[in-house]
TITORMAR-466128 format. One record per residue (C-alpha): residue number from 1; residue in three letters; x, y, z. Coordinates in pm, 1 decimal. Layout:
% residues N
ATOM pos code        u        v        w
ATOM NUM  ALA        X        Y        Z
...
END
This chain:
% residues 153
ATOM pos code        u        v        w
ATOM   1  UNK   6125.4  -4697.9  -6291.0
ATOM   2  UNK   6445.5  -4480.7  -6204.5
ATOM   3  UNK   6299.5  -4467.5  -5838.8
ATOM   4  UNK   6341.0  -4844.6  -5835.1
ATOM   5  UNK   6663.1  -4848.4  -6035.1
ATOM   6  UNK   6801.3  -4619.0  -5778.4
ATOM   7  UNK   6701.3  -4793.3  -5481.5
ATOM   8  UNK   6834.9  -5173.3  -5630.7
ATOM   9  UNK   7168.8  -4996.2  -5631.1
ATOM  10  UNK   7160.3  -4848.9  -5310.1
ATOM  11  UNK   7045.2  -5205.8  -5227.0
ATOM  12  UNK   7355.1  -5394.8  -5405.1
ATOM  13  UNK   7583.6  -5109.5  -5247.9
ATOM  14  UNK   7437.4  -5179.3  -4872.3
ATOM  15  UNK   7533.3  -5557.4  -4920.4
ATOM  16  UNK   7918.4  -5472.6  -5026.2
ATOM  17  UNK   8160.9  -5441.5  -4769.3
ATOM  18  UNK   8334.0  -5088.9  -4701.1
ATOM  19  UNK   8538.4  -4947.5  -4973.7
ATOM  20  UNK   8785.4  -4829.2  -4729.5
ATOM  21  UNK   8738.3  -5038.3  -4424.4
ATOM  22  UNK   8988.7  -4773.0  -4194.7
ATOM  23  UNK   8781.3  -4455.2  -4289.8
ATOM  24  UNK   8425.8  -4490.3  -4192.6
ATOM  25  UNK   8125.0  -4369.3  -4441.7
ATOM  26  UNK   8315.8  -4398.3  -4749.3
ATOM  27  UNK   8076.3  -4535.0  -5012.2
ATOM  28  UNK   8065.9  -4515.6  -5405.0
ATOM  29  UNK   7713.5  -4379.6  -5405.8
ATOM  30  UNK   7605.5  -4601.0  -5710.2
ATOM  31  UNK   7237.6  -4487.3  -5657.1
ATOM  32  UNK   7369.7  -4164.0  -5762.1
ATOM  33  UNK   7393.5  -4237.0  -6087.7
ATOM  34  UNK   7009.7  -4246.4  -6157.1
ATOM  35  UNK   6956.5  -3943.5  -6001.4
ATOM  36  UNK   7233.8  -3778.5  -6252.6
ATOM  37  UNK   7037.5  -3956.7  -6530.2
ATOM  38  UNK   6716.2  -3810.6  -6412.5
ATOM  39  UNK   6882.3  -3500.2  -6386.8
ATOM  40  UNK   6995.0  -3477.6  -6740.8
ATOM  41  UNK   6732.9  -3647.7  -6911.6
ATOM  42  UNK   6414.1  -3526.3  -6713.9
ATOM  43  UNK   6491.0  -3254.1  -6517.6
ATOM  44  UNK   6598.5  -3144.2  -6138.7
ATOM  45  UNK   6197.7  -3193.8  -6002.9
ATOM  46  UNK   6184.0  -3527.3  -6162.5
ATOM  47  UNK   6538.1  -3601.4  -5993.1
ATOM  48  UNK   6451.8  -3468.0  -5631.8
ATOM  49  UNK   6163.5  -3696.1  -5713.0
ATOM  50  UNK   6359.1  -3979.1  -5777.1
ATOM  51  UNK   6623.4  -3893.5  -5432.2
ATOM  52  UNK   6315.0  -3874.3  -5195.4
ATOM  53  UNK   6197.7  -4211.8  -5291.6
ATOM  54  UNK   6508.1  -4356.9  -5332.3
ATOM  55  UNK   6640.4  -4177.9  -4980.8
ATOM  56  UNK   6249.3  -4289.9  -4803.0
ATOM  57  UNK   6227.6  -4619.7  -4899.1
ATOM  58  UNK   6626.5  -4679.8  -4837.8
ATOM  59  UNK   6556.5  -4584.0  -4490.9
ATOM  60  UNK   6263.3  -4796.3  -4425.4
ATOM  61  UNK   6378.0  -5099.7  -4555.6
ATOM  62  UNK   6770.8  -5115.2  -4493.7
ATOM  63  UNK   6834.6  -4793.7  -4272.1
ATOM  64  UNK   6671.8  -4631.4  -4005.0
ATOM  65  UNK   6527.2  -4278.2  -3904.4
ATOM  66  UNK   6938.5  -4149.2  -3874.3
ATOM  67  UNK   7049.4  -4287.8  -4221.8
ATOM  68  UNK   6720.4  -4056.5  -4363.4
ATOM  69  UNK   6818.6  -3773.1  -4227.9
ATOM  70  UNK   7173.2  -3777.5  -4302.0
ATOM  71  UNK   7094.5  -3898.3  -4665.5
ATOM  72  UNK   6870.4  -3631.6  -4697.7
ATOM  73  UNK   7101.0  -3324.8  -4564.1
ATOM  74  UNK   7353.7  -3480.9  -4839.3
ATOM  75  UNK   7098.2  -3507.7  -5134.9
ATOM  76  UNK   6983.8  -3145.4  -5095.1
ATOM  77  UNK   7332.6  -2968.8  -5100.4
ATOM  78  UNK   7416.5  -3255.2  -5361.1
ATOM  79  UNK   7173.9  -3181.1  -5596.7
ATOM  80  UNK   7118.7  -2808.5  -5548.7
ATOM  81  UNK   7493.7  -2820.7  -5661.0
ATOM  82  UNK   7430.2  -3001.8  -5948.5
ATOM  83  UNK   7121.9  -2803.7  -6097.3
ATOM  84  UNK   7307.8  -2489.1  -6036.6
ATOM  85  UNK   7622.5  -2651.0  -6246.6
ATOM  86  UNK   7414.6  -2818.3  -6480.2
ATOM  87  UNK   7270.5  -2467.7  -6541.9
ATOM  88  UNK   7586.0  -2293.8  -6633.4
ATOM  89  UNK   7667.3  -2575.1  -6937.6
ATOM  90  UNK   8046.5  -2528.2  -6818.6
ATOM  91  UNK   8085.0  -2840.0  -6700.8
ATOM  92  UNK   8006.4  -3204.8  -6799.2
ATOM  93  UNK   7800.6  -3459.2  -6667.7
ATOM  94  UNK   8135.3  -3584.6  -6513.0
ATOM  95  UNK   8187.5  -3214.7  -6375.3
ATOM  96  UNK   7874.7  -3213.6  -6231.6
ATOM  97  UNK   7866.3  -3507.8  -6072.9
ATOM  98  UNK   8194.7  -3452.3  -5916.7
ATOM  99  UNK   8072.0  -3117.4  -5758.7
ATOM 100  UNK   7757.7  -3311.6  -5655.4
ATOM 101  UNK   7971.2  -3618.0  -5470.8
ATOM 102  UNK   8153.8  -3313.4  -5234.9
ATOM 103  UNK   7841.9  -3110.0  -5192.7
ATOM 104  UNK   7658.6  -3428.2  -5067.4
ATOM 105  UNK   7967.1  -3477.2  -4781.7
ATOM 106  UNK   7891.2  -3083.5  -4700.3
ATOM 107  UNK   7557.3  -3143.8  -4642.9
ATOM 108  UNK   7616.3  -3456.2  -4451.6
ATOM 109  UNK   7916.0  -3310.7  -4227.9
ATOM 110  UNK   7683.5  -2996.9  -4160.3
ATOM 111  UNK   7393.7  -3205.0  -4069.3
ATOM 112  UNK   7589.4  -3406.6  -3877.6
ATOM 113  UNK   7801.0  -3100.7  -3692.5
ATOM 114  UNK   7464.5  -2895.1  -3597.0
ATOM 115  UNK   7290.9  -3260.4  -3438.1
ATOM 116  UNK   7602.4  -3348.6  -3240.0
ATOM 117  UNK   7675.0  -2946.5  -3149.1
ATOM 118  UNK   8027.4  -3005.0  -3246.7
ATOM 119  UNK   8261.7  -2869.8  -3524.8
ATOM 120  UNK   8538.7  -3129.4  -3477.2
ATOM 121  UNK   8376.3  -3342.3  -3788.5
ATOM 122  UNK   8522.2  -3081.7  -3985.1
ATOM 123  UNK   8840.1  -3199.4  -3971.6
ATOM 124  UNK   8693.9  -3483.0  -4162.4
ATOM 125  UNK   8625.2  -3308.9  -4460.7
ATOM 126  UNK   8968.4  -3336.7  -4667.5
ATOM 127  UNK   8911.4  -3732.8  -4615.6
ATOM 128  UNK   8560.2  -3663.7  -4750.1
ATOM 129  UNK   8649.2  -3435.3  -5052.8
ATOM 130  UNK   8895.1  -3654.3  -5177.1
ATOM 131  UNK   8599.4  -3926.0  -5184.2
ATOM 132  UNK   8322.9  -3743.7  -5310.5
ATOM 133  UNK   8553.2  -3660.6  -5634.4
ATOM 134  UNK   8627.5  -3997.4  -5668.2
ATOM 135  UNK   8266.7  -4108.4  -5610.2
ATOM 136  UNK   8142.4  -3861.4  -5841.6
ATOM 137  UNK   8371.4  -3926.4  -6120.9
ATOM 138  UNK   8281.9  -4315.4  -6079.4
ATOM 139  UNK   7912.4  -4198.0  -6075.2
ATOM 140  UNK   7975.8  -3945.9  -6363.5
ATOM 141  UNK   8107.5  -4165.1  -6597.3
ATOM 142  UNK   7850.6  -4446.4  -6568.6
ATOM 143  UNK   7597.5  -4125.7  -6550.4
ATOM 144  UNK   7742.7  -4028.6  -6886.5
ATOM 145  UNK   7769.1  -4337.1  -7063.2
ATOM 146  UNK   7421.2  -4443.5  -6994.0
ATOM 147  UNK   7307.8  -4093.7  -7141.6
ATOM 148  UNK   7519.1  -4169.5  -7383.6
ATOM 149  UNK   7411.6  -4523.4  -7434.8
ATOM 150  UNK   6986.6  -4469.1  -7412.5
ATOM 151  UNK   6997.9  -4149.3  -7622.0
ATOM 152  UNK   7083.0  -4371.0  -7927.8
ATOM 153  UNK   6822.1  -4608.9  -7849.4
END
């Protein structure tokens, strides 16, 4: 059910036009938020569970071999981040989240700088980190409030 939750919101994001038309790849990573959820409520297996079907079927249905791949590399740093953090109880789901949004440009960047055999898309990365924070806070706080929200029910 999260699986499918996931990949309607990846859905509804693919159909929105860029956040910030100028800057290429900049999304809000809605789908994100179930995999938070998961992560909090069920565990980091059940959540990688939830990514690679999510990330699979994403692929196959509105993406392509690339858009896998690249999804992928992000996921793993993304939420290897966020079970680490998660770990430490420091930090909030908000915290976490925020981490996760900048680890998943890492992984993406570094996937995408070892295919092309090019560091250049480096230089990308303050771009990037100031979107994954404010990706992962967006993601965060609806992460949050819908733990918040289903734990009373």
């Amino acid at each position: 059910m999260c699986a499918c939750a996931s990949l309607m919101l990846a859905y509804i994001e693919a159909l929105l036009p860029p956040l910030v038309p100028a800057v290429p790849g900049i999304k809000a990573g809605l789908a994100n938020i179930m995999s938070l959820f998961v992560l909090y409520r069920c565990g980091t297996r059940s959540a990688a569970s939830v990514c690679a079907v999510r990330i699979t079927l994403a692929a196959l249905l509105f993406g392509g071999v690339w858009s896998f791949f690249y999804s992928a590399a992000g996921a793993l740093f993304s939420l290897s981040s966020m079970h680490v953090l998660k770990k430490t109880r420091i930090f909030s789901p908000v915290g976490v989240s925020i981490a996760g949004g900048i680890a998943h440009n890492v992984g993406q960047i570094a996937f995408a700088a070892a295919t092309l055999g090019t560091s250049a898309l480096w230089l990308y990365m303050p771009v990037l980190l100031i979107a994954g924070t404010l990706s992962g806070a967006l993601v965060g706080v609806s992460s949050a409030f819908l733990l918040r929200y289903l734990k009373s029910i």
